[in-house]
C-alpha positions as CSV (number, residue, x, y, z in Angstrom):
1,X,80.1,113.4,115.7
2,X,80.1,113.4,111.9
3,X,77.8,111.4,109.3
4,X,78.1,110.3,106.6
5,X,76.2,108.2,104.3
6,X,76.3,106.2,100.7
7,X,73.3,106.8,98.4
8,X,72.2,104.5,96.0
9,X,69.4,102.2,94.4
10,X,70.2,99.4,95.6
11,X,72.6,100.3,97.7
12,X,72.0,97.2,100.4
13,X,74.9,95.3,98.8
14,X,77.5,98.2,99.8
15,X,80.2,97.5,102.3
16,X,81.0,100.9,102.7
17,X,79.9,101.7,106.3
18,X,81.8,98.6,107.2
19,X,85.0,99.6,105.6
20,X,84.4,103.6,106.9
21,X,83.4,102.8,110.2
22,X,87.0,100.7,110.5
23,X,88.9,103.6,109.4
24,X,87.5,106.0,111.0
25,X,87.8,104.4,114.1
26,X,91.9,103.3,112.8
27,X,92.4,107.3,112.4
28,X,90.9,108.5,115.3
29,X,87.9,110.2,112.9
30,X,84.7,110.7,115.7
31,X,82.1,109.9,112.6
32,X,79.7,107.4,111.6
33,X,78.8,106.5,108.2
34,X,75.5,104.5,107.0
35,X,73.8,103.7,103.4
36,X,70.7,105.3,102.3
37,X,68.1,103.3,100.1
38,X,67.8,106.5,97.0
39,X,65.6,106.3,93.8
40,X,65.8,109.5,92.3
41,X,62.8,111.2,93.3
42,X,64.3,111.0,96.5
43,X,68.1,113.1,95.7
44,X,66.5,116.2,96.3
45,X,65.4,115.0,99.6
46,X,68.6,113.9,100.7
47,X,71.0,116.3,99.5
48,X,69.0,118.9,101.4
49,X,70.2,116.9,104.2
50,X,73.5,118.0,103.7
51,X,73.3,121.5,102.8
52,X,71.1,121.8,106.2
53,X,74.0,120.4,107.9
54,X,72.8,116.4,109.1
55,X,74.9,115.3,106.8
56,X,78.9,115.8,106.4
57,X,79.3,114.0,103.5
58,X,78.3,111.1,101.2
59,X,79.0,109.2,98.5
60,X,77.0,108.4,95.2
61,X,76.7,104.5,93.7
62,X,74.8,103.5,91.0
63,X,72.5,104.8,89.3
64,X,73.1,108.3,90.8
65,X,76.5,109.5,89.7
66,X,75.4,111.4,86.8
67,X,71.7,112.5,87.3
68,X,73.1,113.8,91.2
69,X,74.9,116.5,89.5
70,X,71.9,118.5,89.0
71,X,71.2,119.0,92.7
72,X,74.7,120.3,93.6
73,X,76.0,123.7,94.1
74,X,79.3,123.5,92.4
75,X,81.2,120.3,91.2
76,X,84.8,120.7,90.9
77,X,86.9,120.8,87.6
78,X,87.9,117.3,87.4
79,X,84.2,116.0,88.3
80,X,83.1,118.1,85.6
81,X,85.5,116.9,82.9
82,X,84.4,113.1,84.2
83,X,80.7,114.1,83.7
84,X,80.5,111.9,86.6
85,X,80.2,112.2,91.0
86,X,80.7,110.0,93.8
87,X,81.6,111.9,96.4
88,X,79.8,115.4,98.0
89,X,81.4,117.7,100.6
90,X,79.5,120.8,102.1
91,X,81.4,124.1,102.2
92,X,79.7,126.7,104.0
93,X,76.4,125.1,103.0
94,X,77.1,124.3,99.4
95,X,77.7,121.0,98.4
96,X,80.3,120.2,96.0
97,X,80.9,117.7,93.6
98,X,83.7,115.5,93.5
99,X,85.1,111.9,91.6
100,X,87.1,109.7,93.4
101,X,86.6,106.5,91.2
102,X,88.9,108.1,88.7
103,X,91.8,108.0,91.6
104,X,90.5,104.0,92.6
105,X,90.6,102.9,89.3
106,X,94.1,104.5,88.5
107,X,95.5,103.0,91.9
108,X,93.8,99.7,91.4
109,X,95.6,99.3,87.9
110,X,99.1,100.3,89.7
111,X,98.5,98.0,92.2
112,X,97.9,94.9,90.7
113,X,101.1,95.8,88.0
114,X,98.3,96.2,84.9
115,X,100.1,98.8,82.3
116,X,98.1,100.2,79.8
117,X,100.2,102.9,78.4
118,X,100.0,103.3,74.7
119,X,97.8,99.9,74.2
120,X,94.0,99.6,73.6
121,X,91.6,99.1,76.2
122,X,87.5,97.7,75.4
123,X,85.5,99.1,78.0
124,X,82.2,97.2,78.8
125,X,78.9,99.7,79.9
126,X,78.5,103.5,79.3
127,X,77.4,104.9,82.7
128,X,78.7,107.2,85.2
129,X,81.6,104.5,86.4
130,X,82.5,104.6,82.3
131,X,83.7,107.7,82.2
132,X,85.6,108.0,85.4
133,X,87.7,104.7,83.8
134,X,87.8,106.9,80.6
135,X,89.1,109.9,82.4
136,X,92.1,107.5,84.5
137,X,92.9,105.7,81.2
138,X,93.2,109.4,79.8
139,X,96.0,110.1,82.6
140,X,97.9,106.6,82.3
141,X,98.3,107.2,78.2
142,X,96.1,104.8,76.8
143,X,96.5,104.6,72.9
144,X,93.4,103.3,71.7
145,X,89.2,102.7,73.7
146,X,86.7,100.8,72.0
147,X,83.6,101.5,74.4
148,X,81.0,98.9,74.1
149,X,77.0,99.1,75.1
150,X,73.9,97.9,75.1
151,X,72.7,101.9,73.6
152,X,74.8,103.1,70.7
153,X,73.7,106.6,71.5
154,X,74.5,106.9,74.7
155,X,78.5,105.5,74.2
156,X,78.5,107.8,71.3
157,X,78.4,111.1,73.4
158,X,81.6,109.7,74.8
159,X,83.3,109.4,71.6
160,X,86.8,111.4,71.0
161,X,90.0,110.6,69.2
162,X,90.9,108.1,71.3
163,X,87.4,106.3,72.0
164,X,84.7,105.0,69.6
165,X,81.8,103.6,70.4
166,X,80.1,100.3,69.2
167,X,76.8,97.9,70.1
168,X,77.7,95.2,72.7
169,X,76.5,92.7,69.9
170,X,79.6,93.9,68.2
171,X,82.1,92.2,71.0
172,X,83.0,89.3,68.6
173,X,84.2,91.4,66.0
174,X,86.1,94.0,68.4
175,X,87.3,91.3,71.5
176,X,90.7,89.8,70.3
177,X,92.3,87.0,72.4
178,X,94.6,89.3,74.6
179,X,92.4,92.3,74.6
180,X,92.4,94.5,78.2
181,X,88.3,94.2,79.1
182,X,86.8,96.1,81.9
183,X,83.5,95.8,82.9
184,X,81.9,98.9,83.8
185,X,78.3,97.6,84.4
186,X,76.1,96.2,87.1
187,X,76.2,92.8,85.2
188,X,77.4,89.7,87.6
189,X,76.6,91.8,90.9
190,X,73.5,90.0,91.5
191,X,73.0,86.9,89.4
192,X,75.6,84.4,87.6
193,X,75.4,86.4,84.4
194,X,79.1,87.6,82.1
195,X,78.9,90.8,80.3
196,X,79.9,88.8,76.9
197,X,79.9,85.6,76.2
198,X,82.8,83.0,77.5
199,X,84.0,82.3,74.1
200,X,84.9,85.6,73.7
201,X,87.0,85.3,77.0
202,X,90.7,83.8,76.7
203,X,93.4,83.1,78.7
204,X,95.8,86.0,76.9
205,X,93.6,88.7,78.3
206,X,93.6,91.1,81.3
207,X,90.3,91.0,82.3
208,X,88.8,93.8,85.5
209,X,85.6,94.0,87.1
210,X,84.8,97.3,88.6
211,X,81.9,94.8,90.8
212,X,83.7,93.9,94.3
213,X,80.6,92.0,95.8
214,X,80.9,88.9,94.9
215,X,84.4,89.4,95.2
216,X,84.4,86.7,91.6
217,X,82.0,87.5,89.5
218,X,81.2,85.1,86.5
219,X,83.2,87.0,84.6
220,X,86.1,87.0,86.1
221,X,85.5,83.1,86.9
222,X,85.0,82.6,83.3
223,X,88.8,84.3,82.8
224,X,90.4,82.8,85.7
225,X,89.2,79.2,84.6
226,X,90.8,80.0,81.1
227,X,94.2,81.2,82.8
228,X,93.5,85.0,82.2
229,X,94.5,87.6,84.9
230,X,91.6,88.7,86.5
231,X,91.3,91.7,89.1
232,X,88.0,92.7,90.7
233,X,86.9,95.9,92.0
234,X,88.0,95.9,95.5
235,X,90.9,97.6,95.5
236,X,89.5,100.6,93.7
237,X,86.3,100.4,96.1
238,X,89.1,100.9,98.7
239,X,91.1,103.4,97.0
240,X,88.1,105.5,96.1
241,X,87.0,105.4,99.8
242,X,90.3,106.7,101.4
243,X,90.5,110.2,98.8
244,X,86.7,110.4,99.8
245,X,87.7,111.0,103.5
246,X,90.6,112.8,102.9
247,X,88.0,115.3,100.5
248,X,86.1,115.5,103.7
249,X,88.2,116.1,106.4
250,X,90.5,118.5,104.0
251,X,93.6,116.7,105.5
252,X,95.8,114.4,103.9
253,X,95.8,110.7,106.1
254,X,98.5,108.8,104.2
255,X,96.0,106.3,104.3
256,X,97.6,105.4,101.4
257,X,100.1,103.4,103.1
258,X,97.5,101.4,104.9
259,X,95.8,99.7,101.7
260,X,97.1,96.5,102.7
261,X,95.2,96.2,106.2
262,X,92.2,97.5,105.1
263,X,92.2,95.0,102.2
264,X,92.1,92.3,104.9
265,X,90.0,93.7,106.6
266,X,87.8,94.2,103.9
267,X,88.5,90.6,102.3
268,X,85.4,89.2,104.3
269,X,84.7,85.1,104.1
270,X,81.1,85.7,103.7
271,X,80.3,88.1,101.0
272,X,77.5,87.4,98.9
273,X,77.3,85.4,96.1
């Protein structure tokens, strides 16, 4: 039997051993998959576990994705254009850096018929998740990316011909009525809170949360009550997950064709919040 884990601090809220564990068992995978509480004092620790072989494979959630990198053997070229990981595969005892989030995110927008081709994009949040929306934004042909965050410094290491960087106290005088948000933070995953304020929010915007637990944050319940079109993070949880496996095994599923039963089965009554 495989095993494979999630790392992550906290890392109680993930639903990824449920959603694994269902697909594994759909594809006829002999693995298990569980979540490991991480700080990081402790990712030395566990990615040992993998190059010693009791672990397959895991995948990094926040705040890991970027300080991880540090531990691995190699990371390949598109994780190391990201500046970002979420997913690790062993190789003859090296562990190698990959970004799947990129791929979700890219899918999620497909899916849900959200085209940003040549138009501007504000991006909430600076971290690891940031810059794998950056990257699939990149891809797609987005014109224009107004990154906002609580640390100047940090969103200006992001900064290129396409992206600038601004304070989050700047959202009133960069937010226009049918701007594309994404949220890109933790904000709303465990309390009622809205990464800007609601008057900033109208119903002519596109608003996504990269947060799939709850599956509404306050956010997104701010744009829905105004009439905006509001996609969570689900989809690109999902997406994200599927590539992971197919990284792992080295075989190509076509679990592509099966996002619509997982998304049931993932579409749980009782989620948090």
């Amino acid at each position: 039997m495989k095993h494979f884990t999630v790392i992550g601090d906290p890392v109680e809220h993930s639903l990824s051993p449920i959603m694994h564990s269902w697909i594994f068992q759909k594809t006829g995978i002999d693995a298990e998959y569980t979540k490991t509480y991480t700080t990081l004092d402790d990712l030395p620790t566990v990615i040992e576990l993998m190059k010693s072989g009791k672990l397959d494979g895991m995948n990094v959630t926040i705040p890991h994705k970027e300080a991880v990198i540090e531990f691995l053997n190699e990371i390949n070229l598109r994780a190391e254009s990201i500046g970002s990981v979420n997913c690790i595969m062993t190789t003859g005892g090296k562990t190698i850096g990959n970004n799947t989030d990129w791929y979700g995110f890219s899918k999620m927008l497909v899916q849900n018929e959200i085209n940003v081709t040549g138009k501007e994009v504000i991006i909430l949040g600076a971290g690891g998740v940031a810059k794998a929306v950056i990257f699939a934004l990149g891809q797609l042909g987005v014109k224009k990316i107004r990154l906002l965050n609580r640390t100047l410094s940090r969103a200006q290491k992001l900064e290129s011909d396409i992206i600038s960087a601004h304070l989050i106290e700047q959202a009133d005088k960069i937010i226009k009525d049918n701007s594309i948000l994404i949220n890109c933070t933790s904000i709303g995953m465990d309390d009622n809170s809205s990464p800007v304020h609601k008057s900033l929010i109208s119903g002519n915007q596109i608003l996504v949360d990269i947060i799939y637990i709850p599956h509404e944050t306050r956010f997104l319940e701010i744009g829905k009550l105004k009439g905006a079109k509001t996609v969570n993070g689900l989809d690109m949880f999902i997406y994200q997950a599927l590539k992971s496996i197919e990284i792992w095994r080295e075989t190509n599923y076509n679990l592509d064709s099966q996002i619509e039963s997982v998304r049931k089965k993932m579409d749980l009554p009782n989620f948090p919040g």
